[in-house]
N, C-alpha and C positions, 0 to 999 in steps of 0.2 A: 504494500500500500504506500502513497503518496506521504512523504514528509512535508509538513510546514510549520513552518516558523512566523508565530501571532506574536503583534507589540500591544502591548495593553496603554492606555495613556488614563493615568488617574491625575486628570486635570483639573485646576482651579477656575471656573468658570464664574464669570460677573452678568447677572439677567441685564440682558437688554444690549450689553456691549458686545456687538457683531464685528466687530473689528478686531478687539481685543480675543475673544474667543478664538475666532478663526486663526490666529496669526497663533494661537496656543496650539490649536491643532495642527498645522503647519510644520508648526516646530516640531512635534510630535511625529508627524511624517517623515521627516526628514531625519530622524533620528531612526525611523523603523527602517528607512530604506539602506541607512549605513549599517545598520546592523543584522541586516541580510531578511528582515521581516516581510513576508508578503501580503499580511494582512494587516490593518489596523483596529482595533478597537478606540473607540472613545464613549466617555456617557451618553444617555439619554438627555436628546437637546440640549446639546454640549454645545453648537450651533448659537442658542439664540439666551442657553443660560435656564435653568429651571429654580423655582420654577413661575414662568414669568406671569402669572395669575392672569388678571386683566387685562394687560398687554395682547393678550393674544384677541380682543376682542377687537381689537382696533386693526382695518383693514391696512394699513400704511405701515403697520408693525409686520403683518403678515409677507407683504410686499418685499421690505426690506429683508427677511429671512429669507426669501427666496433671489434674490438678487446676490445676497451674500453666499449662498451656496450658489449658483453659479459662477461664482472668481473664486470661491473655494478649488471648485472643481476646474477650473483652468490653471490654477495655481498650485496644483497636487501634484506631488511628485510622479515619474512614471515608473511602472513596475510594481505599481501596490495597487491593493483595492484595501481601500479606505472606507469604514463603517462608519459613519456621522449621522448623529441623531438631530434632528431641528421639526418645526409644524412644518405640514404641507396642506394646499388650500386645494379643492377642487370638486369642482363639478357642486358647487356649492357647499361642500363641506368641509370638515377641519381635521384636520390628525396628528396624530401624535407619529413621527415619523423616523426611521433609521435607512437610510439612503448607502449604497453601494457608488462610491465616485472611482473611476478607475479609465484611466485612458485620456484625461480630458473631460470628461461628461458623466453625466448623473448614471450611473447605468439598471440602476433599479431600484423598487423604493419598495421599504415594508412597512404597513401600518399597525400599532400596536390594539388586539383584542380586546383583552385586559383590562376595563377603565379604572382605575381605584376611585371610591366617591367613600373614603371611609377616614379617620383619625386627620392628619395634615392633608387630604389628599380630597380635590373635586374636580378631577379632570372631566368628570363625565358634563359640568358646566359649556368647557370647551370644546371636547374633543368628541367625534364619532370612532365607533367599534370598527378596526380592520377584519377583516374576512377572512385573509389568504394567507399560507404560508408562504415564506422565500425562502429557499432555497439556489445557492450560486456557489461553481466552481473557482475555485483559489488555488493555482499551483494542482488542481486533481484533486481537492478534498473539495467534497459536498458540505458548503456550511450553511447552515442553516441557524436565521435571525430572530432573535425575539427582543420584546423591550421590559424590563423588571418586570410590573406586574403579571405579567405573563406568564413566567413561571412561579406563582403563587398557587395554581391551581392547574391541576391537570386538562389538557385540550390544545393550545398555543404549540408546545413543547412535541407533543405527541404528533400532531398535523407536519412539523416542519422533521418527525423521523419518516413521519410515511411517503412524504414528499423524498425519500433518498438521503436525508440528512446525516452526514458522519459526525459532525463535530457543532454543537452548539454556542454561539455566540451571543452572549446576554447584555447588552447595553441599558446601563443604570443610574437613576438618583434616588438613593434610598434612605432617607436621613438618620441618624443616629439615634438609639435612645439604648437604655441598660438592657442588655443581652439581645440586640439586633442583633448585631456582626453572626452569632452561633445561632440564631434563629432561618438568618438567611442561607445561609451553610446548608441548615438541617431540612428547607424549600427547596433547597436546586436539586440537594441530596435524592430526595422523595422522586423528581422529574427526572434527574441521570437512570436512578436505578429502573423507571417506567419506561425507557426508551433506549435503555443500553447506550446512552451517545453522552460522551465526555462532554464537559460545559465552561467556556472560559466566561467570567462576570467580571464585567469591568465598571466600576461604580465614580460617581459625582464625590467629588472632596470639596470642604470650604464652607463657610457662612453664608448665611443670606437670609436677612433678618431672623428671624427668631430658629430658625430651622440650621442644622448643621449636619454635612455630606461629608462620613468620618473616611469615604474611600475603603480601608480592607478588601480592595478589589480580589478574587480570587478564582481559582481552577479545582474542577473535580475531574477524577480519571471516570473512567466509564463503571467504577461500581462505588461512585459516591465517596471517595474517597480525596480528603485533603491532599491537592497535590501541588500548588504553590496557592502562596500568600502575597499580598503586597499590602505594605505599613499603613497603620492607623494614623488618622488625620492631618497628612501631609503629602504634598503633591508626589507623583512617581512615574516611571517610565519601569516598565520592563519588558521581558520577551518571554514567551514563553511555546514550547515544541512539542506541537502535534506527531505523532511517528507510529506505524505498526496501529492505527487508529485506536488511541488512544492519548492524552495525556504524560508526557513523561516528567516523572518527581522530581521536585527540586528543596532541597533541604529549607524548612521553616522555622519561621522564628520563636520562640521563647512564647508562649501563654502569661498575657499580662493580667495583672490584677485591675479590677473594673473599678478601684478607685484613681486609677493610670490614667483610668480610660475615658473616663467619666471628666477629670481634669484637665486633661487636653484637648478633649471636644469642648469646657468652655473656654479656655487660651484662644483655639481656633474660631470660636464664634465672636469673643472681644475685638481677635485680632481684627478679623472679617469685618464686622461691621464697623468698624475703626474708618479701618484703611477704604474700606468701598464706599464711604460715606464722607471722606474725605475730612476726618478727621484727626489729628495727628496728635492730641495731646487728653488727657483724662483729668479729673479731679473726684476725688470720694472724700466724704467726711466719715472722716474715723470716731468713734464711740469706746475702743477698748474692748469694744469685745468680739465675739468668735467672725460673725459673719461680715464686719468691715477687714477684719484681717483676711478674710479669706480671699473678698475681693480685691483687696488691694494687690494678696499676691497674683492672684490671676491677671490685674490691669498689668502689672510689672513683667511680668512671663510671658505676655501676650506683646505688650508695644514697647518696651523695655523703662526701667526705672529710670531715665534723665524725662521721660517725657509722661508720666504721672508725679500730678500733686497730691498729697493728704491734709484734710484741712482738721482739725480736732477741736471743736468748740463747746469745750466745757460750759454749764450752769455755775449755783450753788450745789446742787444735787449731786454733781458729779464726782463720784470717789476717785482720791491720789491716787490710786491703783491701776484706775482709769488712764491718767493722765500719764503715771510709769512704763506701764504696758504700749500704749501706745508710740514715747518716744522709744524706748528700747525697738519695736518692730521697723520702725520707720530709720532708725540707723541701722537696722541689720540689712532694709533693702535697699537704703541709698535713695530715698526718695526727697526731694525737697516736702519743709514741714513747719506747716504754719498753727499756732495757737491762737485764738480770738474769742476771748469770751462774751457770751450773749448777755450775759446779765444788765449789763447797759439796755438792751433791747427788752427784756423782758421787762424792766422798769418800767421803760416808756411807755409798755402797750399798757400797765398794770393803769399807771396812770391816767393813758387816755381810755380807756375801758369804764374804767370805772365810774362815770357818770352812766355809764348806758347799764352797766349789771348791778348799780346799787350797792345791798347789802348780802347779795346771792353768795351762797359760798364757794370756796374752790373749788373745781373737779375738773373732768378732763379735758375741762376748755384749757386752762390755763396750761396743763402739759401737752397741749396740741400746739400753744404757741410757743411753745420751744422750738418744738419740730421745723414749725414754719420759719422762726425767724432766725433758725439753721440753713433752711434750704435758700433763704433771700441771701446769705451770705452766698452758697455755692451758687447760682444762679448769678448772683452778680457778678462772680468771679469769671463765670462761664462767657456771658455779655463780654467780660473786657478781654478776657483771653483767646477766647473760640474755641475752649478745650472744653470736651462735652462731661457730664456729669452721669457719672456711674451710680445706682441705687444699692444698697445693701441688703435689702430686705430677703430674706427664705419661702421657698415655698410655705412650709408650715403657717407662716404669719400671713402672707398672701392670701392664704385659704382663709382663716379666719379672720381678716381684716385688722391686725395688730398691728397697725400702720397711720400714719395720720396723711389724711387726703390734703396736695399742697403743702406737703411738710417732704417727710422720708421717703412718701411713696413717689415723692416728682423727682423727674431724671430724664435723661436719655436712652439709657439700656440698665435693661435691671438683670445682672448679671448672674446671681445665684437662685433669682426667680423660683425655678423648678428646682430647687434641692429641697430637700426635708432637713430641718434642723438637724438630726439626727445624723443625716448622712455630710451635712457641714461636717462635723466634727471628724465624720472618717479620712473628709478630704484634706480636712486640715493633720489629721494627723500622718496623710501619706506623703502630702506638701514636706512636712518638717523630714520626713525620712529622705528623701532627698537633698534636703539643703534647710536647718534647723531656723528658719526666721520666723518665729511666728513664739512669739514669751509662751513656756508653758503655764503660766497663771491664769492665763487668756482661755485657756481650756478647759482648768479645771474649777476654776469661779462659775458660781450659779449664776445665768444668763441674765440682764436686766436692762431696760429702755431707760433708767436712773435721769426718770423725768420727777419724783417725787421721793422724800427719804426712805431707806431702807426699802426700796421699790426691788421685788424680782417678777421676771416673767411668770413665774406660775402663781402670781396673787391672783393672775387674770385668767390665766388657761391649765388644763390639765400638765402630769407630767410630757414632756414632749414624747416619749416612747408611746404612751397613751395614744398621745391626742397625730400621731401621726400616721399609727397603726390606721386609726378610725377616717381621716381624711384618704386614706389610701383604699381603702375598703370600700368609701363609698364612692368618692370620685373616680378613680383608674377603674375599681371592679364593676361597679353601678350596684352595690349591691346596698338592701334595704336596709333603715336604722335596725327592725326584726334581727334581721339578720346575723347585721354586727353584732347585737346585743346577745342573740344566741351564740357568739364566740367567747363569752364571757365579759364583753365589757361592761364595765354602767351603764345602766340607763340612763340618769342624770347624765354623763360626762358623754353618751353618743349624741342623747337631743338637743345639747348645750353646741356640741362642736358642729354637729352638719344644723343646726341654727344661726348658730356665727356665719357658716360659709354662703350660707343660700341668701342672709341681708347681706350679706357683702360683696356682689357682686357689682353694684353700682361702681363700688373701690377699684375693683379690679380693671373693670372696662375703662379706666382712664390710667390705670400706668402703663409704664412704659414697656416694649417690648424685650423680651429677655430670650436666654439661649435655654430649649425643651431639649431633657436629657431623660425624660422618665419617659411610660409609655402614655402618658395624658399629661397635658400642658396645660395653665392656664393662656390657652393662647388660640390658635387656627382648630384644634379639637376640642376647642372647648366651650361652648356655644349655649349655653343655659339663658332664661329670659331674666331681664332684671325685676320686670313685674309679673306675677306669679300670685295665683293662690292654689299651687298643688300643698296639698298637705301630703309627706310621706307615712307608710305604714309604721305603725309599731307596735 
């Protein structure tokens, strides 16, 4: 049987820059062709960037994609046939598309089946259902095309063996959340072992707003079996050798622990949305404790520490420990670091306030104007610098609205969004095994918003193991308070928590966007009405 040698390109692609992508895949060409490769791979709408939502609604958008794959295709190297995904427009409809360029010209095009209309994903918005299998000779090997959701379920995969198919080629954007990477493995797996036909998957790397394309691009032999890898969330080039029809093995990497993994997909989505947004420099107000350290080191890991600020703006309220902890972290990253205290500001407001509240007592208005007359600092800072302002907040508190609107929850990107308290702390303790910056007092002090004396988080909320289990249970599983409660939790502490989360949705739908790393985000999957009288069972 026919030998061939496939280059895989796990490319950083930017939605909407057809210039910039093209001249990626180019590059990418041109490296396959020196290094004796007859085929290319590249992502799904690698072309035009996924994934470009709305964009594609617009006929001059469409336009341009096809303009751009036509000097693609006169611009491709000769001797390859180059897979490139972008939309194609016709006969009035729209698809999701992976084109054959080879020769100078388009030489055939495969529309994807498949639509996902589920979690990040509503192509079926845009795109119409392809029909047909393709199948195309390269060098004497029958290959045969599909686009990611395709092989999610058996039919796609099957059609392009019966069609003669020796060797499957998977063109992808599949974005990151905890234990994808070994999920998708275990999908291609299921479709190799159904069709006897090895499977090269070549996936989307890089940010793009709140979504992150971690790559692990990979190959199985024809019985399902891992037979190369390519690196988690970072661009790559490889090749890889079809022979004797099959796959042949190539030594892989080390099995990383998913707090690795989980942290360099949010570096990758800071970085991303940084640089593509054309932003060059950060600022986070530090607090002391767990979750602004955390982001801080990810802003610093992501765009490097000369070009993140830490601004730390103690109250009264705020413990020396507070204030320790934080310059010790901030010399260990080498960050510039400013102190400003609010207490002038709170004065003021206390001041002018108080003809309008009387003789009302304190409560959490008054610790909501900390917040705020925090974030006027960072915001004006923001104004005068153009460096965007990073949020701190956790999923855990996201969920339940332990945030003050216009205060901690305003920002540009909220970085740790999607993390559970709980799993902060993993990340943070996998951070320090790497490279120790992060004070361990910061860790092991009881968590607190030290907006009032002796204030901790759990005067307000269950313990975080508790109250995270329960927000995971109902949010990610959908399953009822019954339910949860039948696992043993409180009653009290399930109706209290998915109560918090379901008024607080208002909160949500106005912060900012962040990097989804679980399998449900508050974000594109997450779609609940702000006004609501469902009552849940219990």
């Amino acid at each position: 049987m026919s030998t061939l040698r496939i280059a895989v390109a796990q490319i950083n692609c930017v939605v909407g820059d057809l210039d910039h992508n093209a001249r990626l895949i180019l590059d990418a060409a041109q490296r396959a062709v020196e290094q004796g490769a007859r085929l290319l791979l590249t992502p799904e709408l690698a072309l035009c960037g996924y994934p470009p939502e709305d964009l594609l609604l617009r006929p001059d958008f469409i336009r341009g994609c096809a303009a751009a794959l036509a000097r693609l295709a006169a611009d491709a190297p000769a001797g390859l046939a180059l897979l490139v995904g972008h939309p194609h427009a016709t006969n009035g409809q729209l698809f999701n598309a992976a084109s054959v360029v080879r020769g100078g010209r388009v030489e055939a095009t495969y529309f994807k089946q498949r639509l996902p209309n589920y979690e990040v994903f509503d192509e079926e918005r845009y795109f119409d259902e392809g029909t047909a299998p393709l199948v195309v000779d390269v060098a004497g090997v029958k290959v045969g095309v599909n686009i990611c959701a395709d092989v999610w379920e058996a039919g796609a995969p099957e059609a392009a063996a019966a069609a003669g198919a020796q060797l499957l080629a998977v063109l992808n954007a599949s974005p990151y959340h905890v234990d994808k990477p070994v999920t998708r493995e275990q999908v291609l797996a299921e479709r190799v072992l159904a069709t006897r036909m090895p499977a090269v998957y070549c996936n989307l790397v890089g940010g793009q707003d709140e979504l992150v394309f971690d790559g692990a691009s990979f190959a199985l032999d024809r019985l399902g079996r891992l037979a190369w890898c390519a690196p988690h969330c970072r661009e790559h080039f490889a090749t890889v050798e079809f022979s004797d029809g099959d796959i042949v093995a190539q030594p892989l990497p080390p099995v990383t622990p998913v707090e690795q993994d989980c942290y360099e997909t949010l570096v990758l989505g800071v970085r991303d949305y940084l640089g593509k947004n054309g932003f060059r420099q950060a600022l986070i107000g530090l607090s002391g404790g767990v979750d602004s350290a955390l982001t801080l080191c990810i802003a610093v890991d992501a765009i490097g520490a000369e070009n993140v600020r830490a601004v730390m703006m103690p109250s009264p309220y705020t413990a020396q420990m507070s204030l320790d902890d934080s310059r010790e972290l901030v010399k260990n990253l080498g960050v510039r670091y400013d102190e400003v205290s609010i207490a002038p500001a709170m004065a003021t407001f206390e001041q002018m306030l108080k003809p309008l509240f009387g003789d009302a007592a304190a409560d959490t208005t008054e610790e909501n104007v900390q917040a705020r007359a925090r974030m006027i600092m960072l915001m004006a800072l923001s104004n005068k610098t153009g460096a965007i302002v990073l949020t701190t907040g956790n999923k855990s508190e996201m969920a339940v609205g332990y945030s003050t609107l216009y205060g901690d929850l305003a920002g540009g990107f909220a970085v740790i969004k999607d993390i559970y308290k709980t799993f902060v702390y993993r990340l943070c303790a996998w951070r320090n095994s790497q490279r120790h910056d992060i004070p361990d007092n910061i860790l092991t002090r009881a968590p607190s918003a030290e907006l009032r004396p002796d204030q901790t988080d759990q005067d307000s909320l269950p313990p975080y193991e508790t109250l995270d289990a329960i927000i995971q249970a109902y949010m990610e599983r959908d399953e009822s308070p019954r339910e949860i409660i039948a696992q043993g939790f409180a009653e009290v502490d399930v109706k209290r928590v998915i109560g918090l989360l379901k008024r607080n949705e208002y909160k949500r739908r106005q912060a900012p966007p962040g990097v989804r790393v679980t399998e449900r985000g508050f974000g594109k999957d997450w779609r609940y009405p702000i006004t609501s009288g469902y009552r849940d069972e219990v």
